[in-house]
Backbone as a chain_set.jsonl record, in Angstrom:
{"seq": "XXXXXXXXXXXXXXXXXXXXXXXXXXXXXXXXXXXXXXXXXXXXXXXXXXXXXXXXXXXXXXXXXXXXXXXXXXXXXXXXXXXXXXXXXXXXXXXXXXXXXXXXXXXXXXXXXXXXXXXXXXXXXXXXXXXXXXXXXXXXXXXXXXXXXXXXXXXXXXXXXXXXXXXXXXXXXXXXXXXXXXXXXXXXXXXXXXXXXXXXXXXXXXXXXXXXXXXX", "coords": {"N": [[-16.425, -46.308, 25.942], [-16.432, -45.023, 28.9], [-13.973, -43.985, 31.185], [-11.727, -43.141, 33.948], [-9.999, -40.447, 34.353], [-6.739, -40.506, 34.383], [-3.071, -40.5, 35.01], [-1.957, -40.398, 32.082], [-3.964, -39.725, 31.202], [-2.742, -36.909, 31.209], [-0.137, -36.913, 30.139], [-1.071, -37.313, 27.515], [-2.273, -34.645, 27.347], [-0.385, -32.76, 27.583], [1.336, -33.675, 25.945], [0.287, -32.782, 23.836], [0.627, -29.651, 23.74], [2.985, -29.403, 22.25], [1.623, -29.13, 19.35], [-0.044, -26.805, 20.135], [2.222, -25.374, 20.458], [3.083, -25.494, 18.431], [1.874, -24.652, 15.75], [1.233, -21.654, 17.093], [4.073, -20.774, 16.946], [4.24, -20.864, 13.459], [2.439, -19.549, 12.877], [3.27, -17.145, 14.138], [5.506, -16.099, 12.74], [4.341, -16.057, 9.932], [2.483, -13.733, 10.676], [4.357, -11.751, 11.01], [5.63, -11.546, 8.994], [3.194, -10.073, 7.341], [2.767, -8.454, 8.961], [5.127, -6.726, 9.026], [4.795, -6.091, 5.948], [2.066, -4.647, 5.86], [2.703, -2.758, 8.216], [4.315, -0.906, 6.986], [3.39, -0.161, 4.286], [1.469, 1.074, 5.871], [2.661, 3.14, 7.179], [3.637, 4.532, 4.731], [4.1, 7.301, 2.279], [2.639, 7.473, 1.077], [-0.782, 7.524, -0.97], [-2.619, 5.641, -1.642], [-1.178, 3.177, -1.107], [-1.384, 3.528, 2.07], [-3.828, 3.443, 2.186], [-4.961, 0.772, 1.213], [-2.88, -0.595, 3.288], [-4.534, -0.068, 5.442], [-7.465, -0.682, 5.028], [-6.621, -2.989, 5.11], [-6.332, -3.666, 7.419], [-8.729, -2.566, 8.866], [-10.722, -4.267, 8.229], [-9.798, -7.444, 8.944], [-9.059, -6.622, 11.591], [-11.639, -5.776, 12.54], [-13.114, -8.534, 12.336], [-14.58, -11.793, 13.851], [-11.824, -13.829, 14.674], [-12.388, -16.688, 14.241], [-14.251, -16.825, 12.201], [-12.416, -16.185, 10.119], [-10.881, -18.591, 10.03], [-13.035, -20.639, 9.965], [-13.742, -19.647, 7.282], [-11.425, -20.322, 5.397], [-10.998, -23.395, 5.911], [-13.557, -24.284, 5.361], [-14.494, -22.63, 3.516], [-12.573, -22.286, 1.229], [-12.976, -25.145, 0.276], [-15.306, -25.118, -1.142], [-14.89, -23.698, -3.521], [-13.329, -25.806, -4.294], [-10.448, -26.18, -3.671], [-9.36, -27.54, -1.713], [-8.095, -27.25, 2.165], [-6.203, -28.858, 4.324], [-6.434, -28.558, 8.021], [-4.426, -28.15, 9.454], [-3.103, -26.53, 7.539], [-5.214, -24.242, 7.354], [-5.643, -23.348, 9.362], [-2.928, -21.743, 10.311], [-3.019, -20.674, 8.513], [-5.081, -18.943, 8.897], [-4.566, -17.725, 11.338], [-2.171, -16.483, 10.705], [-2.663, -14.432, 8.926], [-5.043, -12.74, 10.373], [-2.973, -12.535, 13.033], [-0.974, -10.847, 11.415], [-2.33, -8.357, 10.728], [-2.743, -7.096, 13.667], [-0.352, -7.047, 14.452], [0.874, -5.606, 12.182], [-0.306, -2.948, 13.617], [0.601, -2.485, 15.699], [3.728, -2.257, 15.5], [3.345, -0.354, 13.257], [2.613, 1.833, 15.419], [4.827, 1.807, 17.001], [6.973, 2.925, 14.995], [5.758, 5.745, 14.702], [6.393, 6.415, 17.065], [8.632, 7.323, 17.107], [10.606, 10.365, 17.668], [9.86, 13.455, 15.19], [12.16, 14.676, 15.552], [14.79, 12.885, 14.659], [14.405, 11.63, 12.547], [14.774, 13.759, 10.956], [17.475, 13.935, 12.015], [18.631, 12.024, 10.602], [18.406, 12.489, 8.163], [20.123, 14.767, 8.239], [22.391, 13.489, 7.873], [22.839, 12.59, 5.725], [21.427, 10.392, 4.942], [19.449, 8.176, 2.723], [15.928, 7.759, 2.673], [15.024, 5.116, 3.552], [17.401, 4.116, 4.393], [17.496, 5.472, 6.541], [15.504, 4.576, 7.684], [16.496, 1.865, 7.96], [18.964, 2.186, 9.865], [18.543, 4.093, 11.894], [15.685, 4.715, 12.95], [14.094, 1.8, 13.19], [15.958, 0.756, 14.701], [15.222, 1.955, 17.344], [12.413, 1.839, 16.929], [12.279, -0.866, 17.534], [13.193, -1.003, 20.127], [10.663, 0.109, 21.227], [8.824, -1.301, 20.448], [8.594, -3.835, 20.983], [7.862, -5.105, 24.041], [5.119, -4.461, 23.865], [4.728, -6.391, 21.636], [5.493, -9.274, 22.308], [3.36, -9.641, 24.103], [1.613, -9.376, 22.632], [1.851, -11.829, 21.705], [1.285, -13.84, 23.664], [-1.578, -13.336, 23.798], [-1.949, -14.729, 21.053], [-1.063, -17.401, 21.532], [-3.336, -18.15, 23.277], [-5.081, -17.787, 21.543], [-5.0, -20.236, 19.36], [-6.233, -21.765, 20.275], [-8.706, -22.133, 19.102], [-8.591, -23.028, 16.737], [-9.209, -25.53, 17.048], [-12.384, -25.761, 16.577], [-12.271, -26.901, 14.078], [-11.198, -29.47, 14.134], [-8.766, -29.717, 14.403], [-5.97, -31.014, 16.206], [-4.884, -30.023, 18.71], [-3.768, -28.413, 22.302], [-6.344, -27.458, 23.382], [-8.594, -29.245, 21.789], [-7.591, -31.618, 22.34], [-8.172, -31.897, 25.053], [-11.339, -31.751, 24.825], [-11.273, -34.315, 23.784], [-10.545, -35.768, 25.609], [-12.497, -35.454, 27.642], [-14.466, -36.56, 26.445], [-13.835, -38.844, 27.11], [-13.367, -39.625, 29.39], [-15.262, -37.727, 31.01], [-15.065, -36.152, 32.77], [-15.288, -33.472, 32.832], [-14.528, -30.609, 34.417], [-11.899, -31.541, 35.963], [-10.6, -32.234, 33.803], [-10.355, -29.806, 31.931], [-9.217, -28.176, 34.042], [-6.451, -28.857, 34.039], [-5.977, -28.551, 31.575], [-6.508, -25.569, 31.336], [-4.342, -24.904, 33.142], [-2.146, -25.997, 32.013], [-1.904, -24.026, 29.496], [-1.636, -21.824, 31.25], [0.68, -22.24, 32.435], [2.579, -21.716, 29.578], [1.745, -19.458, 29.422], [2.39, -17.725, 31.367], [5.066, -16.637, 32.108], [5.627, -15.374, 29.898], [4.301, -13.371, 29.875], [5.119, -11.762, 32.428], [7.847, -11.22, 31.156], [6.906, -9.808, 28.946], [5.866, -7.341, 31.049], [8.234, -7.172, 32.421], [10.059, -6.136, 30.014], [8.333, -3.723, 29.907], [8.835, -1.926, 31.349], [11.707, -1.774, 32.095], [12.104, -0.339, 29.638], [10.538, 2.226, 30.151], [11.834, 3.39, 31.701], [14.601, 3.622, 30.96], [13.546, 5.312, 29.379]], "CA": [[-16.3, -46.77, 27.326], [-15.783, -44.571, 30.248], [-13.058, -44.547, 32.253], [-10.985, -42.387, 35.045], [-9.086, -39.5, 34.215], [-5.321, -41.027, 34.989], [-1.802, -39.834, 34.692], [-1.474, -41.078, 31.02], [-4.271, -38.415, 30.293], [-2.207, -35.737, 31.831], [0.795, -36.912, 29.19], [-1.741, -36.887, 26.047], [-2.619, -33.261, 27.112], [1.126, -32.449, 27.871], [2.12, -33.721, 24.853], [-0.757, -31.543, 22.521], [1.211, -28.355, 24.125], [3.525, -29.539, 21.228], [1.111, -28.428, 18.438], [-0.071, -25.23, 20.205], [3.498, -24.487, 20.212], [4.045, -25.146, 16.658], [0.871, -23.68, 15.804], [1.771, -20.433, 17.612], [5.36, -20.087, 16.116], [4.137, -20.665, 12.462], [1.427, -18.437, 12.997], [3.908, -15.973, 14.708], [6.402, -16.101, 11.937], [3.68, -15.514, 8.991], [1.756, -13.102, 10.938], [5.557, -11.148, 11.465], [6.064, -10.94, 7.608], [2.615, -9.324, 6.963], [2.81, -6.579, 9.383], [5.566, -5.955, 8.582], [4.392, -5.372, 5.19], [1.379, -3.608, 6.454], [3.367, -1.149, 8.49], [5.265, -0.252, 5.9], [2.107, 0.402, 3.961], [0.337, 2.277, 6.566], [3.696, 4.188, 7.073], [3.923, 5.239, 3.688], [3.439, 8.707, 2.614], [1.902, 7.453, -0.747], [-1.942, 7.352, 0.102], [-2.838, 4.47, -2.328], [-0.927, 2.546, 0.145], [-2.127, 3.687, 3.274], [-5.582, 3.005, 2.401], [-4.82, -0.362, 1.422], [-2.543, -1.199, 4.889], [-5.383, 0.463, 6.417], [-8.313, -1.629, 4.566], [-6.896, -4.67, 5.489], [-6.096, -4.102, 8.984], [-9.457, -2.776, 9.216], [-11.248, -5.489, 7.939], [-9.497, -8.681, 9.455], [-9.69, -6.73, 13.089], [-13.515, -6.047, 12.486], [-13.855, -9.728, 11.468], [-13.819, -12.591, 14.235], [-10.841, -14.794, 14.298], [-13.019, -17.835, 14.097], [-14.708, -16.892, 10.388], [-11.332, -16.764, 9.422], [-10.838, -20.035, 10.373], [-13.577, -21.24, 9.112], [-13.825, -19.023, 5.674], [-10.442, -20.725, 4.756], [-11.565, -24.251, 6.021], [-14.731, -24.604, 4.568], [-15.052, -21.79, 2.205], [-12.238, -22.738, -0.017], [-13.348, -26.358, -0.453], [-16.098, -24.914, -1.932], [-14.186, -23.573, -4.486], [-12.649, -26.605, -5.11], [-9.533, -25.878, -3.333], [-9.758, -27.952, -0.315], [-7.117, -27.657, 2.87], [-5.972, -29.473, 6.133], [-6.95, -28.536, 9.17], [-3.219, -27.519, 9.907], [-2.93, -25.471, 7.094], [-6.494, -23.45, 7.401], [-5.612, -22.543, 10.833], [-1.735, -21.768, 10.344], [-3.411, -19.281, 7.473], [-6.048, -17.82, 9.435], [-3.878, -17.321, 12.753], [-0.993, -15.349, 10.196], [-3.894, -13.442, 8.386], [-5.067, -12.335, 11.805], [-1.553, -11.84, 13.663], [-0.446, -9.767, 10.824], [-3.205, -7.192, 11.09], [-2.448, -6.483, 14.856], [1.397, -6.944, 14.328], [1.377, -4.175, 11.58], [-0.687, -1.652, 14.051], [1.999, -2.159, 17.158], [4.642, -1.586, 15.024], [3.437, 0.972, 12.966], [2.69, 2.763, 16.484], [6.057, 1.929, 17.628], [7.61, 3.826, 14.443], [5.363, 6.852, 14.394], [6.655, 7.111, 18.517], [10.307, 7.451, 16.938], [10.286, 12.145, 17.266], [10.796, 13.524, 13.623], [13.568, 15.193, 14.9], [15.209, 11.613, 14.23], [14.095, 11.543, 11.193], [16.032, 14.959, 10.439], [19.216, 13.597, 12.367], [19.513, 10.953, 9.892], [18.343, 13.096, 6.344], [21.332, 15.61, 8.286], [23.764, 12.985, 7.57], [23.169, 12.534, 4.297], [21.069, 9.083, 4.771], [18.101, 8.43, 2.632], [14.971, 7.422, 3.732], [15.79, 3.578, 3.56], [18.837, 3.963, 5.176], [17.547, 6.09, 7.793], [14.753, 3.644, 8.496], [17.269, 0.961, 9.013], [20.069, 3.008, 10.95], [18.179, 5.411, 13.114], [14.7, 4.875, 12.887], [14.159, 0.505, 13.415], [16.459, 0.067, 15.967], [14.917, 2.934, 18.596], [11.684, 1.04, 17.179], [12.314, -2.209, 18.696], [12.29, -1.509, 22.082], [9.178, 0.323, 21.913], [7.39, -2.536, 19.94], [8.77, -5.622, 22.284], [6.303, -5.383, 24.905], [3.61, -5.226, 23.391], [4.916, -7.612, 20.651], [5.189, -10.187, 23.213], [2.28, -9.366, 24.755], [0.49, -10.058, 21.466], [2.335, -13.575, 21.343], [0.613, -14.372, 24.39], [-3.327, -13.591, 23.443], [-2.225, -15.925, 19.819], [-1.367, -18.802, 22.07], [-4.89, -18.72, 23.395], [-6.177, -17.95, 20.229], [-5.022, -21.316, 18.844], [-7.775, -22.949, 20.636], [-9.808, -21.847, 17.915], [-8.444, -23.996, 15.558], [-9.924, -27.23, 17.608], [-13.508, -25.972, 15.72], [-12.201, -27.574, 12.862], [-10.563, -30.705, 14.067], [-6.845, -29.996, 14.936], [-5.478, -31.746, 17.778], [-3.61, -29.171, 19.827], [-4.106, -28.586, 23.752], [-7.756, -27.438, 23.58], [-8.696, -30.71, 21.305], [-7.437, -32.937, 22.922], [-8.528, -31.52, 26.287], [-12.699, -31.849, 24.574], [-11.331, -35.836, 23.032], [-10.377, -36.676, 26.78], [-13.565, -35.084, 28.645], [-15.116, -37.293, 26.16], [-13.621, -40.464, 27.177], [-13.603, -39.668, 31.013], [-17.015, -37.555, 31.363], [-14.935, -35.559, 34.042], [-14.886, -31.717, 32.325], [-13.726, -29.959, 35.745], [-10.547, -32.409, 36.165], [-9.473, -31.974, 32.542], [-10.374, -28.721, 31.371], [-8.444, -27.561, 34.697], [-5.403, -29.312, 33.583], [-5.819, -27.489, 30.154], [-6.175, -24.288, 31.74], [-3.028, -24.919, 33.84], [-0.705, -25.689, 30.846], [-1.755, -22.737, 29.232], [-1.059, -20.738, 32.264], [2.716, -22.231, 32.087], [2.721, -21.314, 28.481], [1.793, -17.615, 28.725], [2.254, -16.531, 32.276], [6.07, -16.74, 31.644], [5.509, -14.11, 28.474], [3.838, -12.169, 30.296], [6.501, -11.681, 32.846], [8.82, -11.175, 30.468], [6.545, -8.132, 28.436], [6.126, -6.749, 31.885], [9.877, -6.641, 32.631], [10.818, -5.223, 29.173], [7.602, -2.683, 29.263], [9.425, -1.68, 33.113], [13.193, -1.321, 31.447], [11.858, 0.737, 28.624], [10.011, 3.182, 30.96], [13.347, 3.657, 33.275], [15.339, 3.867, 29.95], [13.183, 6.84, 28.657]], "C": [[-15.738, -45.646, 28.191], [-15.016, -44.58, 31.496], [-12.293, -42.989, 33.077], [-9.96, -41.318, 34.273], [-7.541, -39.586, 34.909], [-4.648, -39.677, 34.369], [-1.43, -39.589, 32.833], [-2.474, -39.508, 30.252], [-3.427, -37.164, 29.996], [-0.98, -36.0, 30.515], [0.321, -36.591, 28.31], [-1.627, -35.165, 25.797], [-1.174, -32.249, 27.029], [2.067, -32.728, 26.507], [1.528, -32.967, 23.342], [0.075, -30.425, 22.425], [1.92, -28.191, 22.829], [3.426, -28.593, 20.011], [0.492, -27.208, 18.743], [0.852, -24.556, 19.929], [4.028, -23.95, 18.891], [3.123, -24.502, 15.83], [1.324, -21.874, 15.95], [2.784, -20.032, 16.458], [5.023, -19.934, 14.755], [3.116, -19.648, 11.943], [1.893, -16.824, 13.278], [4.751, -14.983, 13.405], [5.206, -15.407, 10.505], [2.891, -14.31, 9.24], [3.11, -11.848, 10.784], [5.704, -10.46, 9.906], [4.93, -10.27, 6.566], [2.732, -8.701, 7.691], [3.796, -6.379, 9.413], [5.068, -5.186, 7.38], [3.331, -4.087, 5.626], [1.198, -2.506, 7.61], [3.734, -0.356, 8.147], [4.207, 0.477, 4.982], [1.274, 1.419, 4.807], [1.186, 3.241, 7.125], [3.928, 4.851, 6.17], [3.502, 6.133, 3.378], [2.599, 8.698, 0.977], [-0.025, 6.887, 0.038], [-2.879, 6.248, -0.552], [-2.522, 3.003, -0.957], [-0.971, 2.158, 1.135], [-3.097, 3.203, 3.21], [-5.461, 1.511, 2.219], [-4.232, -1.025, 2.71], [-3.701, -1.101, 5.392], [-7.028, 0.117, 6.478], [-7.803, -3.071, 5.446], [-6.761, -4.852, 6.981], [-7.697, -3.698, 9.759], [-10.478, -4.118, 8.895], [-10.694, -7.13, 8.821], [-9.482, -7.975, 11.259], [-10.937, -6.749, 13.329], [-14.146, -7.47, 11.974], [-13.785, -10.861, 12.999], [-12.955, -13.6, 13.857], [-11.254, -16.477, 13.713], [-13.704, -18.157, 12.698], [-13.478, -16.427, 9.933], [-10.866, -18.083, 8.918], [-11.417, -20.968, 9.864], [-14.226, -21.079, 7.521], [-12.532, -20.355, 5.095], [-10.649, -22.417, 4.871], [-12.323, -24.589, 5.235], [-15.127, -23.781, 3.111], [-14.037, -22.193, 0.756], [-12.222, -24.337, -0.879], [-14.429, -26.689, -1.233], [-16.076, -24.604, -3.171], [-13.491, -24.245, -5.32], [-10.634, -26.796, -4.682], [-9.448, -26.185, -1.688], [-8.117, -28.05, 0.661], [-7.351, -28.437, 3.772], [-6.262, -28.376, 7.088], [-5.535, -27.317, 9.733], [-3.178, -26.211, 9.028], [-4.038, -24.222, 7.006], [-5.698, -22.821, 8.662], [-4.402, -21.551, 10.778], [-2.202, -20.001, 9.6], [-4.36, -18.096, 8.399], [-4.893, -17.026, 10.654], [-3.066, -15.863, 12.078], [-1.75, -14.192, 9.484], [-4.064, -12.404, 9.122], [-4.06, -11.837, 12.412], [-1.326, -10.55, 12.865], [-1.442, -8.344, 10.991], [-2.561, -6.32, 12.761], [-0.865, -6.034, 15.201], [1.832, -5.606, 13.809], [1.089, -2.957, 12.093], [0.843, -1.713, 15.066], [3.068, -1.791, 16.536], [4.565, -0.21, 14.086], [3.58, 2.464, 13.723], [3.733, 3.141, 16.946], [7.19, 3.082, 16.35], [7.026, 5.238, 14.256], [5.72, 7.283, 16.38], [7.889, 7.705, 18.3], [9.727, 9.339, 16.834], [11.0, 11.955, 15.844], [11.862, 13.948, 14.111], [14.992, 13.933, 14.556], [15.497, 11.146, 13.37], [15.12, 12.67, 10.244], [17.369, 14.687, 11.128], [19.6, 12.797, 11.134], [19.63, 11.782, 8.565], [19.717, 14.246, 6.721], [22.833, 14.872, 8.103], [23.753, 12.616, 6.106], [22.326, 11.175, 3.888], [19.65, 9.453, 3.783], [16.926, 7.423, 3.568], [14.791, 5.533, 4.191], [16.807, 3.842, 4.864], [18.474, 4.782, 6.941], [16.359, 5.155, 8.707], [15.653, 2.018, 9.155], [18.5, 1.167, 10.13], [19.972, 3.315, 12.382], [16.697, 4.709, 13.448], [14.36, 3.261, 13.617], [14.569, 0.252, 14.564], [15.927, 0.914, 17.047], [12.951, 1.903, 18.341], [10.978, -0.08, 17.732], [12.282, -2.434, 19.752], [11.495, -0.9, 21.99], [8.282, -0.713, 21.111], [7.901, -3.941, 20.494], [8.151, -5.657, 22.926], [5.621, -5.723, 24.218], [3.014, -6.4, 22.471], [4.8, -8.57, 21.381], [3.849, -10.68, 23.973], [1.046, -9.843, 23.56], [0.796, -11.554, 21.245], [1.137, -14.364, 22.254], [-0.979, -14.934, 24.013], [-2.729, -14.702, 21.793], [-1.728, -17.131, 20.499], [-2.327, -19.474, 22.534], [-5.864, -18.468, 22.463], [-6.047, -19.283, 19.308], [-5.946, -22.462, 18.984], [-8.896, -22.824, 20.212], [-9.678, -23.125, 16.679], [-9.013, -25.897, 16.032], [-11.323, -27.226, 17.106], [-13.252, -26.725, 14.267], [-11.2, -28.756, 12.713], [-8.957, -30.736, 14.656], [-6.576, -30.178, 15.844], [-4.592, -30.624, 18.401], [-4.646, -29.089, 21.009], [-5.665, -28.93, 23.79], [-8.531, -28.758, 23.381], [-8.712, -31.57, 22.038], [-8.13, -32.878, 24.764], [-10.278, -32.087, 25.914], [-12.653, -33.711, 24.103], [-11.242, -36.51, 24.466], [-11.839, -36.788, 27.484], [-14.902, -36.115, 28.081], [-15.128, -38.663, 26.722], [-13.863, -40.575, 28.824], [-14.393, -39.222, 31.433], [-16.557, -36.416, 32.637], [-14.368, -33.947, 33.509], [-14.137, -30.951, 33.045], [-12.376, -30.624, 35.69], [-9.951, -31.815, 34.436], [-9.225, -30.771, 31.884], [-9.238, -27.302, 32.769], [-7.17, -27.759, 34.686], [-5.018, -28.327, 32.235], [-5.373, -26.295, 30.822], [-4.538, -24.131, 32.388], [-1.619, -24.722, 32.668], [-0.62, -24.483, 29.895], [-1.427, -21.476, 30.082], [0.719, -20.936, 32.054], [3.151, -21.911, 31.219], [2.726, -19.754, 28.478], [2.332, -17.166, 30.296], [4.16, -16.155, 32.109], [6.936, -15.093, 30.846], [5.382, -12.737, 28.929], [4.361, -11.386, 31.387], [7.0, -10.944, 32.31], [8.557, -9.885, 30.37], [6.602, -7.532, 29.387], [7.237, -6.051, 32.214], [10.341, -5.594, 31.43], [9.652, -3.456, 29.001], [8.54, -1.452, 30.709], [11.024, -0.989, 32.136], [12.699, 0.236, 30.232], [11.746, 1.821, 29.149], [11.312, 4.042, 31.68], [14.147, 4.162, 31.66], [15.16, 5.186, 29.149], [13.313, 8.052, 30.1]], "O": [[-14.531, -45.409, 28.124], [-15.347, -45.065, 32.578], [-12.474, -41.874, 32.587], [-9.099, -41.814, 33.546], [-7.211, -38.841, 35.832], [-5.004, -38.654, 33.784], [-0.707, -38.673, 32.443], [-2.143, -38.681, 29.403], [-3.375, -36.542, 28.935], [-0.965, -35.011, 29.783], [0.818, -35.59, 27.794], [-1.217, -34.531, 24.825], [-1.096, -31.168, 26.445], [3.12, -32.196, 26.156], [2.07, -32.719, 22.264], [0.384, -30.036, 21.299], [1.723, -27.162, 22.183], [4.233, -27.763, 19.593], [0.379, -26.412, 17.81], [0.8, -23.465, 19.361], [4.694, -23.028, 18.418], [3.631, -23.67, 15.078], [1.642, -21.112, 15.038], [2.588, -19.332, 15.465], [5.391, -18.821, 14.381], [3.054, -19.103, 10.841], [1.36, -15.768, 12.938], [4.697, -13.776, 13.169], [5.371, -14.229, 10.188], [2.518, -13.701, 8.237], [2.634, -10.811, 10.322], [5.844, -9.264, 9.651], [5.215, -9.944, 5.414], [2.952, -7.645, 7.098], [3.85, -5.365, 10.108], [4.875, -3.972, 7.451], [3.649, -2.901, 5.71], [0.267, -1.759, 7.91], [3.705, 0.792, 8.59], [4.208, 1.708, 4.971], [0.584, 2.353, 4.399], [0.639, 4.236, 7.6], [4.469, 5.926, 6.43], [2.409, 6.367, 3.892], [2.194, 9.538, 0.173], [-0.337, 6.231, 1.032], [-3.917, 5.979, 0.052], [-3.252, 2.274, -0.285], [-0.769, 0.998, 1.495], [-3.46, 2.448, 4.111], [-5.91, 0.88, 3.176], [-4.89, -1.912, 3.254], [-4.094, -2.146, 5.911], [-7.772, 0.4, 7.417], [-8.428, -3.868, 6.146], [-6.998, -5.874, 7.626], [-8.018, -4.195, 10.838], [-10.793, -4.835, 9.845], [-11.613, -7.822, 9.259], [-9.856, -8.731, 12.155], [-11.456, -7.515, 14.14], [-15.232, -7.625, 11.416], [-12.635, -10.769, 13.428], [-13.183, -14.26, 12.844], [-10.581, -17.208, 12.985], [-13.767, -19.258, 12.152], [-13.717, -16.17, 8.753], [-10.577, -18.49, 7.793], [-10.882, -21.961, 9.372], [-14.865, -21.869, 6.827], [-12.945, -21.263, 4.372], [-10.446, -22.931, 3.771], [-11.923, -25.247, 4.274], [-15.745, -24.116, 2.1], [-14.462, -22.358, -0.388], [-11.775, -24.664, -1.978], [-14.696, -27.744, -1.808], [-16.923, -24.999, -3.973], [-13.071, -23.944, -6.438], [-9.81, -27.423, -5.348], [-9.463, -25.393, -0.745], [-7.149, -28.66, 0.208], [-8.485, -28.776, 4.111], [-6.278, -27.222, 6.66], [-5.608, -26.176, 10.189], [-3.203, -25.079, 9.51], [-3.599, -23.173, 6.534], [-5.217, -21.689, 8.619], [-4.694, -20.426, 11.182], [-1.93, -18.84, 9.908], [-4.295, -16.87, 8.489], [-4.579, -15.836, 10.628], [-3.139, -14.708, 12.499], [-1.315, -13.043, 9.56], [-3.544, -11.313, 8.889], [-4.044, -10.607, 12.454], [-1.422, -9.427, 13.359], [-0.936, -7.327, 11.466], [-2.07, -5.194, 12.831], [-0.377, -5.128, 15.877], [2.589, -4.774, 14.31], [1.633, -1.94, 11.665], [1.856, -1.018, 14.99], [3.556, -0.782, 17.045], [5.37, 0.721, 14.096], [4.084, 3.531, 13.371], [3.959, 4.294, 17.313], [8.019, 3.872, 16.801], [7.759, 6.012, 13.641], [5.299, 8.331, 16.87], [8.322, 8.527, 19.108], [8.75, 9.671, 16.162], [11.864, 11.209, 15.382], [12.833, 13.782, 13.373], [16.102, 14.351, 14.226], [16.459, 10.417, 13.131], [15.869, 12.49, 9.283], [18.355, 15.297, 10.714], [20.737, 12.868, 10.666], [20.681, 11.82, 7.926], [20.371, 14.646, 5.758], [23.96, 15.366, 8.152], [24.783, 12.379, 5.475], [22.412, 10.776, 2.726], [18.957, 10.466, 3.877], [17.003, 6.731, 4.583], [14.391, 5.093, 5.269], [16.676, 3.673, 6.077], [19.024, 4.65, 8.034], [16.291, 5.036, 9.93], [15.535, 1.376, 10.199], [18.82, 0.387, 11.027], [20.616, 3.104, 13.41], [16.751, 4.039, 14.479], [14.338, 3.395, 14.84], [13.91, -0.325, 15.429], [16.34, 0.391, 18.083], [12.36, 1.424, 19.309], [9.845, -0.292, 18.164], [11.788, -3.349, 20.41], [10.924, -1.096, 23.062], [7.065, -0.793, 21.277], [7.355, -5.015, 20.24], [7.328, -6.517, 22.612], [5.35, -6.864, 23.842], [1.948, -7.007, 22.369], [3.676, -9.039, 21.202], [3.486, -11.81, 24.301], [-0.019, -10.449, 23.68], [0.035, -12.332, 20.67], [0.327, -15.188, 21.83], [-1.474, -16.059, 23.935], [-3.544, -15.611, 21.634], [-2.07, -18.13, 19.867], [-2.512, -20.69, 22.486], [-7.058, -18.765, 22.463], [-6.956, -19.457, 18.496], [-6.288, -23.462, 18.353], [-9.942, -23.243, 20.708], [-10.48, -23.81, 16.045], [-9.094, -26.967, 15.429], [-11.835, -28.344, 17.036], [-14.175, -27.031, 13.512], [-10.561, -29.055, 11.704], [-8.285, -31.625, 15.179], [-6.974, -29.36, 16.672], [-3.37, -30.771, 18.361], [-5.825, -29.442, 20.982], [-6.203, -30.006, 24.054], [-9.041, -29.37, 24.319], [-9.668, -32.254, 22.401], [-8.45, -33.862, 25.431], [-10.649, -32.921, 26.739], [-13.693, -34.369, 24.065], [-11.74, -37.624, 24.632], [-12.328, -37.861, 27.839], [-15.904, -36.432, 28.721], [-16.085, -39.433, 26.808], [-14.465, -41.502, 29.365], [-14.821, -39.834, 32.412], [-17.406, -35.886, 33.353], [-13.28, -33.437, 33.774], [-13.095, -30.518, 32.554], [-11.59, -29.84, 35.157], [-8.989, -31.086, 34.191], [-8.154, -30.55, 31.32], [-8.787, -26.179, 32.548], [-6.509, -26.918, 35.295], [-4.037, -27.611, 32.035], [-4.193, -25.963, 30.926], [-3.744, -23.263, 32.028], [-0.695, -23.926, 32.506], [0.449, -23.99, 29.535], [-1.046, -20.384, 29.662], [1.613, -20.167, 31.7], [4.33, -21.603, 31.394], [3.427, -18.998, 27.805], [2.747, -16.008, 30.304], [4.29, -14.94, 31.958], [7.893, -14.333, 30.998], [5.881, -11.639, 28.683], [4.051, -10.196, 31.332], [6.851, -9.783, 32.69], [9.122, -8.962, 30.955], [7.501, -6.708, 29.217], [7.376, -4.832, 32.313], [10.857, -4.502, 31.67], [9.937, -2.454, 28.345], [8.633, -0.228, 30.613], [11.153, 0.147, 31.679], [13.014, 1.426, 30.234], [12.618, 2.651, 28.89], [11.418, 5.216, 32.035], [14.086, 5.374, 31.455], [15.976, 5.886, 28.55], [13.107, 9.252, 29.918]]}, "num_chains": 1, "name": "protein.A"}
């Protein structure tokens, strides 16, 4: 039955934001603890290593995000190893994140000058110690921008995961347009809450890419 695009929609879609959000963060968080790894890997001076960081980050950026999505979806229930909806996506998103995560930061530690590198081996640190001392913390503000800045594009990449059923914003935005027939009205509502979601971020990276600049 077709009916009017009310207020009540506007809550449904308001209340999806929810699972983009949680979406996002768990996506953020798993994507965080492979690039790290695969910075560390494509930082390393062992070349076994490298090539592997440097395999996988090529491969999952040369891949779209969406046959991720749906490799892990569909492909492993073929196998016999069938997931949810939540967890396919959660996987693909951190799969994905991590690839782009481990280039910005690897960039951000190969910006650190060696002579940095020789302040710390002149105190006697090893190379551990000098990556968490010296090296990490001058890292961090040059990989916050753009880190942020990558948060942003994976909040609108979550609206990928509505090809395979999961209710977050997008979803529910295509379950309403169904029931009300009025695409323009709802899909401009969508758009809107994702504007309040990222423009915010993007702010933010702005400001800290601004401080950094003045700071150097």
């Amino acid at each position: 039955m077709i009916r009017q695009f009310a207020w009540i929609d506007v809550l449904f879609l308001v209340a999806a934001v929810r699972w983009t959000l949680a979406l996002t963060g768990v996506a953020f968080l798993g994507g965080a603890v492979v690039g790290a790894i695969v910075a560390l890997l494509r930082f390393s001076r062992l070349a076994p290593l490298q090539l592997l960081g440097g395999v996988y980050t090529q491969l999952v950026q040369g891949t779209p995000l969406l046959v991720w999505i749906f490799g892990l979806y569909f492909g492993l229930a073929i196998f016999g190893f069938p997931v949810d909806a939540w967890t396919a996506a959660a996987a693909a998103l951190s799969v994905y994140a991590g690839a782009f995560l481990g280039e910005i930061w690897r960039g951000a530690l190969l910006a650190i000058p060696k002579t940095q590198w020789e302040a710390g081996a002149s105190l006697g640190l090893g190379v551990l110690h000098q990556l968490r001392y010296v090296i990490v913390p001058q890292a961090l503000r040059v990989a916050t921008p753009p880190t942020v800045g990558f948060l942003v594009q994976l909040i609108k990449d979550t609206s990928l995961a509505s090809t395979i059923g999961f209710v977050e914003l997008t979803r529910e935005g295509q379950t309403t347009t169904a029931a009300t027939f009025q695409p323009f009205t709802v899909y401009l509502t969508v758009a809107a809450l994702y504007f309040l979601l990222c423009f915010p971020l993007t702010q933010w990276s702005r400001r800290l890419e601004r401080r950094l600049h003045a700071a150097r």
